[in-house]
C-alpha positions as CSV (number, residue, x, y, z in Angstrom):
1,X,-261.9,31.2,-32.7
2,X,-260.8,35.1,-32.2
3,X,-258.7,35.5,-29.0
4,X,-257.7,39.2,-28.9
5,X,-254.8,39.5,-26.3
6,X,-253.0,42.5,-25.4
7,X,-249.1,42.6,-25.2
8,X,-249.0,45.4,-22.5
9,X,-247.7,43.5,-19.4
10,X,-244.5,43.1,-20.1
11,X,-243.3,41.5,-16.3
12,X,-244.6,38.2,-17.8
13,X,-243.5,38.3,-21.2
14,X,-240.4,36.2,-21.9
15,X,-238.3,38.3,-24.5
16,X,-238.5,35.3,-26.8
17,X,-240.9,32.7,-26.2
18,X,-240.0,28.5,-25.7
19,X,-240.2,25.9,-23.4
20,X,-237.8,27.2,-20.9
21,X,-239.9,30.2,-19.9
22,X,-243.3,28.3,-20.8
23,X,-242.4,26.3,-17.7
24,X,-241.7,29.2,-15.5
25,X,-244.8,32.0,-16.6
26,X,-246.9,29.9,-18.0
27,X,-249.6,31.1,-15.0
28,X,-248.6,34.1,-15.1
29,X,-248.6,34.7,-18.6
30,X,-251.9,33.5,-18.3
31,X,-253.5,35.3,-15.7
32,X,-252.1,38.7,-17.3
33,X,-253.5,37.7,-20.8
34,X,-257.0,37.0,-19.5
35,X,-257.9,40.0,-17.6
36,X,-255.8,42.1,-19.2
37,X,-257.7,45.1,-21.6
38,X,-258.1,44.6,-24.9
39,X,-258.3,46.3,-28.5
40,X,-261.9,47.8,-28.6
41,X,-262.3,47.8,-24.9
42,X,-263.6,44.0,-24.6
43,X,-261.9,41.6,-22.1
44,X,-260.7,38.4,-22.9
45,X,-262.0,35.4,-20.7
46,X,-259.8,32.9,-18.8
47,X,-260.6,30.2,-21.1
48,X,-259.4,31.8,-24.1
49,X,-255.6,31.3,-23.1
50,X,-255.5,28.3,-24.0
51,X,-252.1,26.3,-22.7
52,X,-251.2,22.7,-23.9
53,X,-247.2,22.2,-22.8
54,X,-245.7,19.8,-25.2
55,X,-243.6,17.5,-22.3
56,X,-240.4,17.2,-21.3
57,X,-237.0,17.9,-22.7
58,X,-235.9,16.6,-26.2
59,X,-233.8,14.0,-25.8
60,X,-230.3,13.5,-26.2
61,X,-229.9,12.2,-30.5
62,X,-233.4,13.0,-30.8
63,X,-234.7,15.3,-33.7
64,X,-237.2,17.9,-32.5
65,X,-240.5,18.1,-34.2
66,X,-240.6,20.1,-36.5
67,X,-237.0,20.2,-37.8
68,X,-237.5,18.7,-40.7
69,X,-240.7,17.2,-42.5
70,X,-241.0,14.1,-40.4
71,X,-244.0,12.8,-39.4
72,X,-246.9,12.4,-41.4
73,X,-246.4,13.8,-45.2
74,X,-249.0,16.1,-46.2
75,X,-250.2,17.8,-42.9
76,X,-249.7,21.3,-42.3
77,X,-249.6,21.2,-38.7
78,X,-248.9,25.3,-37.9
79,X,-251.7,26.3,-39.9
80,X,-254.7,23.6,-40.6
81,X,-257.1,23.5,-38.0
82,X,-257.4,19.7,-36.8
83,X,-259.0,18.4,-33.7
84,X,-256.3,16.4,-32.2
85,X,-255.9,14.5,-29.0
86,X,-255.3,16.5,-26.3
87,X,-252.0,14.6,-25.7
88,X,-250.9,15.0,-29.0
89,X,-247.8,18.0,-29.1
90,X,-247.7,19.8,-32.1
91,X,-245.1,18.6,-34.7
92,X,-243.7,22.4,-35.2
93,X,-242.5,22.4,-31.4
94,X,-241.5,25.2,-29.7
95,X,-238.3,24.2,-29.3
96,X,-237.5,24.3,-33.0
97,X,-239.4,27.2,-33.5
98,X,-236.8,29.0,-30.9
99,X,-233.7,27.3,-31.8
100,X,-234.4,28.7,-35.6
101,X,-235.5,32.1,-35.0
102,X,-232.4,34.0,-35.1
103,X,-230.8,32.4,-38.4
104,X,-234.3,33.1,-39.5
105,X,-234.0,36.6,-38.7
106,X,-230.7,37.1,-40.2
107,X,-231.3,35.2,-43.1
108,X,-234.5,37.7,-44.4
109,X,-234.4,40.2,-47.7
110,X,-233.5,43.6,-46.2
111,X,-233.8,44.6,-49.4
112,X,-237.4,43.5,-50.1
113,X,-238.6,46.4,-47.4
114,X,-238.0,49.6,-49.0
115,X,-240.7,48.6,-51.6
116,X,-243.5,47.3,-49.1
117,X,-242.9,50.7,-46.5
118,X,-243.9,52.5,-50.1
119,X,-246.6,50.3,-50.4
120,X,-247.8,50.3,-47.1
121,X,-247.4,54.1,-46.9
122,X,-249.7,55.1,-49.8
123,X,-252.0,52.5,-48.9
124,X,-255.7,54.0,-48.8
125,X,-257.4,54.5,-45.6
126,X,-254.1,54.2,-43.7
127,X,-255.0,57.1,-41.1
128,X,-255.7,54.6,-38.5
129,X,-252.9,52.5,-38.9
130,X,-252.3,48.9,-40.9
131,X,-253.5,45.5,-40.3
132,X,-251.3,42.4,-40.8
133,X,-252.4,39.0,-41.1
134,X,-249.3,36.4,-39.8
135,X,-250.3,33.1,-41.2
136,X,-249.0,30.3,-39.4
137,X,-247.6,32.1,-37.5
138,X,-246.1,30.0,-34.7
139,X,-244.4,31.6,-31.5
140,X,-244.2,35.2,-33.7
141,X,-240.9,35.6,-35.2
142,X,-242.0,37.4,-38.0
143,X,-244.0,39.9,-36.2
144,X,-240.8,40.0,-33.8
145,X,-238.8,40.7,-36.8
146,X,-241.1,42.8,-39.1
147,X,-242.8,44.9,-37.1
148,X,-240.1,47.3,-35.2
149,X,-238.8,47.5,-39.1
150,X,-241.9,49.0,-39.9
151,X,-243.3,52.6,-39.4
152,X,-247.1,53.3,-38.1
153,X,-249.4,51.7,-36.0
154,X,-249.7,48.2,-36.2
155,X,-252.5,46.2,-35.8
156,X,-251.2,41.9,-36.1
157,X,-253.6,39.4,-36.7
158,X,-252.0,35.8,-35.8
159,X,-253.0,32.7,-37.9
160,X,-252.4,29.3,-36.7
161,X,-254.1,26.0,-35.5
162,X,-252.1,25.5,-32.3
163,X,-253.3,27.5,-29.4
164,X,-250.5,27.0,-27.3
165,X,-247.8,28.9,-30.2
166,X,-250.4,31.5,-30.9
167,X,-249.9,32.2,-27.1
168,X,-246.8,32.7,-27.2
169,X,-246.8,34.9,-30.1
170,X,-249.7,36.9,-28.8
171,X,-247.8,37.6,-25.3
172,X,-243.9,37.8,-27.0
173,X,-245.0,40.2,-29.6
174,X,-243.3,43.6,-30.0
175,X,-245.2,46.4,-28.4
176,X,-243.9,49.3,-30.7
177,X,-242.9,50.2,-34.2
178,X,-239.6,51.2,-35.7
179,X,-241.2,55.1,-34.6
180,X,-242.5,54.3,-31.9
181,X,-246.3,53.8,-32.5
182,X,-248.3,51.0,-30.7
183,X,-248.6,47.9,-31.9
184,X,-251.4,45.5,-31.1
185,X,-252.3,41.5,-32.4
186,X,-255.2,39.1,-31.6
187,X,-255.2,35.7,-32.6
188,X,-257.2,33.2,-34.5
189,X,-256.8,29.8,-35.8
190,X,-258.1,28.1,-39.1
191,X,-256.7,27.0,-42.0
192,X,-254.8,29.2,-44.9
193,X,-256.2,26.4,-47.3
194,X,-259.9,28.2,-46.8
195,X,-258.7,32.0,-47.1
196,X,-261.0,34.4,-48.9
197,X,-261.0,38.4,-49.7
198,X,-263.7,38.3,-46.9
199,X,-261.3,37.1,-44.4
200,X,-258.4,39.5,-45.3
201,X,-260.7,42.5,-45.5
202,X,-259.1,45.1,-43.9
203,X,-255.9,43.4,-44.2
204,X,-252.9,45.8,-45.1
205,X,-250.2,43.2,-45.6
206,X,-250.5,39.5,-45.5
207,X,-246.6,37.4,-43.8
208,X,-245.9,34.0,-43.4
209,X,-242.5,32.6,-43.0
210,X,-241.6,29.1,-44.2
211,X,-245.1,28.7,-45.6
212,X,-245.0,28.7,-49.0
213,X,-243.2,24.7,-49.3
214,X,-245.8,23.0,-47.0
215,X,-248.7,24.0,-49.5
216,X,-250.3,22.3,-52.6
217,X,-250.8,24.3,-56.2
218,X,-254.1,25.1,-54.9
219,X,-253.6,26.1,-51.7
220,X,-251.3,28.8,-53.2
221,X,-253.9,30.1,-55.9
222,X,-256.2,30.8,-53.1
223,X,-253.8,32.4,-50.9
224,X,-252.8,34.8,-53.7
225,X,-256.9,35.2,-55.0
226,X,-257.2,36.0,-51.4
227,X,-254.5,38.6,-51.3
228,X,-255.4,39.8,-54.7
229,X,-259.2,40.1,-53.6
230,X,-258.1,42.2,-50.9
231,X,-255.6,44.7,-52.4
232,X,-252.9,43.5,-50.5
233,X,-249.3,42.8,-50.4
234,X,-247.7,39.9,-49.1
235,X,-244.7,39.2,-47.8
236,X,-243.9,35.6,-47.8
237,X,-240.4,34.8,-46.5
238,X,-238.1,31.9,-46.0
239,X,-239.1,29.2,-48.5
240,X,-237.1,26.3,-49.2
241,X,-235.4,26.4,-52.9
242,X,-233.9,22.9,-52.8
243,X,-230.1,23.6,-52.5
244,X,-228.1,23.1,-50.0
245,X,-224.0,23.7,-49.6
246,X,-221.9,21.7,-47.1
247,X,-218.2,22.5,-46.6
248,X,-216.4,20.8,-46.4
249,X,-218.3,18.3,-48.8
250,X,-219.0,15.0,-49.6
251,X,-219.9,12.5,-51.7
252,X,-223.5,11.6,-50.3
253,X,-224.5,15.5,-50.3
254,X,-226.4,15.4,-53.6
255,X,-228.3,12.4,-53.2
256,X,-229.7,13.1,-49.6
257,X,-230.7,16.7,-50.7
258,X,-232.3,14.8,-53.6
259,X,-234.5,12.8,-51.6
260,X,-235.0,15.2,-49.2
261,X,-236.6,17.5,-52.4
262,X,-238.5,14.4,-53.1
263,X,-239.6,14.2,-49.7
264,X,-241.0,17.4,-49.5
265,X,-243.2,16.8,-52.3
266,X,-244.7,13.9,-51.4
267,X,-248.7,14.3,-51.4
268,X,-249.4,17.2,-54.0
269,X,-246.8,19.9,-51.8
270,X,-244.9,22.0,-53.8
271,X,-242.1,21.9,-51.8
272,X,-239.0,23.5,-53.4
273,X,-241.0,24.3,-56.3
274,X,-243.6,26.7,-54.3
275,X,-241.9,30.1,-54.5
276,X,-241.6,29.6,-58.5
277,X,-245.5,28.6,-58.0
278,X,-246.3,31.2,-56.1
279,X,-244.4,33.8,-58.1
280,X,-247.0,32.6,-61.0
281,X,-250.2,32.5,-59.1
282,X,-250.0,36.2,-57.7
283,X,-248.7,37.7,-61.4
284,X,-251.5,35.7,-62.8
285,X,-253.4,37.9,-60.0
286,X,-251.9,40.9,-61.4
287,X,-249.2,41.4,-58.3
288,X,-245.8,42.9,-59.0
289,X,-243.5,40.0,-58.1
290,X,-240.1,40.4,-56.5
291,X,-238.2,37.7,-55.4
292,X,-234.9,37.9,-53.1
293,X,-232.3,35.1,-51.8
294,X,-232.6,34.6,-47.9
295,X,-229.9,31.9,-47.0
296,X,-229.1,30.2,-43.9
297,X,-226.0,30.4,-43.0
298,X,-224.7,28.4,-40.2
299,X,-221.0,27.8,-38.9
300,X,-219.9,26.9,-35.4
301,X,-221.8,29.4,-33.6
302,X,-225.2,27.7,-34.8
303,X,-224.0,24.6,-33.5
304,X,-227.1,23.4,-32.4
305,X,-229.6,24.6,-35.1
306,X,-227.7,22.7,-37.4
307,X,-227.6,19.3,-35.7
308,X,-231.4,19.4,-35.5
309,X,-231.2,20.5,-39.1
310,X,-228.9,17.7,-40.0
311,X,-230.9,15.6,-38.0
312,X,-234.5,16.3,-39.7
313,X,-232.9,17.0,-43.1
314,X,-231.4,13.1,-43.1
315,X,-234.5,11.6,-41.6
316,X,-236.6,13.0,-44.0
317,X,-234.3,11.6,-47.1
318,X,-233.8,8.3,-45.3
319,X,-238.3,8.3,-44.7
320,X,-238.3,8.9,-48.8
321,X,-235.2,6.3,-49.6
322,X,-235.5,4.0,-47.1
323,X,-232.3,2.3,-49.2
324,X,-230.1,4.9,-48.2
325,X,-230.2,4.2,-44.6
326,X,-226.4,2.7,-43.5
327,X,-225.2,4.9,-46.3
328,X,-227.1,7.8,-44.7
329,X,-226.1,6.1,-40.7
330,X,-222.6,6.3,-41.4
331,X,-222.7,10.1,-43.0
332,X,-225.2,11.6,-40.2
333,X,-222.7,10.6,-38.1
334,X,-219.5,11.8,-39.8
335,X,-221.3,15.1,-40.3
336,X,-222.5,15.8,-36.6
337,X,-219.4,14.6,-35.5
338,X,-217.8,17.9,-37.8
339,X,-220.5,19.9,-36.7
340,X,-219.5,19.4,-32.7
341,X,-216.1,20.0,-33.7
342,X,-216.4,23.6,-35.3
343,X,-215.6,22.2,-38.7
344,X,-219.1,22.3,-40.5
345,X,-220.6,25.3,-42.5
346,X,-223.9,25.0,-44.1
347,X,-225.6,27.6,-46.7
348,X,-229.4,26.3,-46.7
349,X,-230.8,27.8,-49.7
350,X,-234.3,29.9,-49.1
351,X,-236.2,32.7,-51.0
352,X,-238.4,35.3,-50.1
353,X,-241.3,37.0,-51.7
354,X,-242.8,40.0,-51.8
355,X,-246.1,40.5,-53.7
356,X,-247.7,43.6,-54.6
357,X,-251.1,43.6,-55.2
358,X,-253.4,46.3,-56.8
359,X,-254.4,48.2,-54.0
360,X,-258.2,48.4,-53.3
361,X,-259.4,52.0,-53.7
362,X,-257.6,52.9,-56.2
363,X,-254.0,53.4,-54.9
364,X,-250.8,52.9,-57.2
């Protein structure tokens, strides 16, 4: 399903999109996206804004969905298309999505820019502007982040499986680029499992943000064939890389990051191993590979982000070791009880990637 959207009314848009203001303008939100014009002059029908609220508040102790690889190992639940119930919420929940977006946004490779703006800019055919695919997107961050960084005209095409995220990053998207130039997006879900050069023609720059560790060996060949096939770069930011620093420590760190690695790759996903994965299927595609450190860091102003974190990131070692649960009891709560009290930094290891395709056309 294509569901272009415009991002032009900007009384309705919540500056950055979650459950709070879903409550408030969802109908209005609605009502603006669906008569609203769109890219190519065609109108969007009501149906297409497609709203499923998740519920109520997270409870008090509870880990959101989505903080962690909880749930059932193996799906990919911000980017396969499934037919679910229509009661199910998705696992990546909006909540998380929002609580994580700004140590998201601080923690991404500044330095891996310079080389794509001299990509993009000698890109053939770039007259009218670029296209970039987001995949998996979820409520938009990176096109939040990315695209007033960027230059040009800016055409976003949103991947994910969830209607009600794509929403939200359709509507919260930025409107302009670093110079000022327009910037539009339209969504569609499916799957980056079935990605081919046909469905990134046109495609200037493919992004995804903590992608990369919820796909198989496979799944990342054909997202760098596809890229390849295409002639374009991709940015891929945010990937887990398996290491993670408490201060202060304590004894029990090593062994719940251990199974928390073992965890995520449970079912054929690469987890921590996908950017070194991924780094070999696009140079096996001929890319230029650069890789760059992108680290959370959280202290006592990210209070909350890193309970959840905490939260998730012990579940999911206690869901892979069930024998370390009243080891793993006793240190959740030791640690969230630092983490209330301003005492608790954490430096959660990522890494970004930037790929650099042969152009198509003949470009250098």
């Amino acid at each position: 399903m294509t569901n272009p959207a415009t991002t032009q009314q900007s009384a309705a848009i919540p500056t950055q999109p979650g459950p709070r203001e879903a409550a408030e303008s969802k109908e209005a939100v609605m009502t603006a996206d669906a008569t609203a014009p769109k890219p190519g002059g065609t109108v969007a029908a009501p149906g297409d804004a497609v709203i499923a609220w998740a519920g109520d508040a997270v409870p008090d102790g509870a880990v959101i969905p989505g903080a962690g690889p909880s749930g059932t190992p193996g799906s990919r639940p911000t980017v396969k298309l499934r037919e679910a119930d229509p009661d199910d919420p998705p696992r990546y929940a909006p909540e998380w999505l929002e609580l994580r977006e700004p140590a998201d946004a601080a923690a991404r490779a500044h330095d891996l820019l310079d080389p794509l703006r001299i990509r993009l800019a000698n890109l053939p055919g770039k007259s009218g502007g670029v296209a970039i695919h987001d995949l998996g997107c979820g409520t938009g961050s990176m096109g939040r982040w990315l695209a007033p960084r960027l230059d040009g005209a800016q055409h976003w095409v949103l991947h994910d499986r969830d209607p009600y995220l794509l929403h939200f990053a359709a509507v919260a998207s930025p409107r302009s680029a670093a110079d000022g130039s327009r910037v539009s997006v339209e969504t569609r879900r499916g799957d980056v499992a079935r990605l081919t050069p046909d469905a990134l023609k046109g495609a200037s720059l493919v992004t995804a943000s903590a992608l990369l560790d919820v796909l198989t060996r496979e799944e990342i060949d054909t997202l760098a064939a596809a890229c390849a096939g295409a002639g374009c770069p991709a940015l891929l930011t945010l990937s887990v890389a398996g290491r993670v620093e408490l201060t202060p420590s304590h004894p029990l760190d090593t062994e719940i990051a251990q199974a928390f690695n073992e965890h995520q790759r449970r079912d054929g996903l690469l987890g921590p191993d996908a950017v070194t994965a991924a780094a070999e299927a696009f140079s096996e595609q001929g890319a230029t590979v650069r890789l760059h450190p992108s680290p959370w860091r959280l202290g006592p102003e990210q209070a909350a982000l890193t309970e959840q974190w905490l939260r998730g990131w012990v579940g999911a070692a206690v869901e892979q070791r069930p024998d370390l649960r009243d080891r793993a009891d006793a240190y959740l709560t030791e640690r969230l009880a630092a983490c209330a009290a301003g005492e608790l930094r954490v430096l959660v290891h990522h890494t970004d990637l930037l790929a650099l395709s042969r152009p198509a056309g003949g470009a250098s």
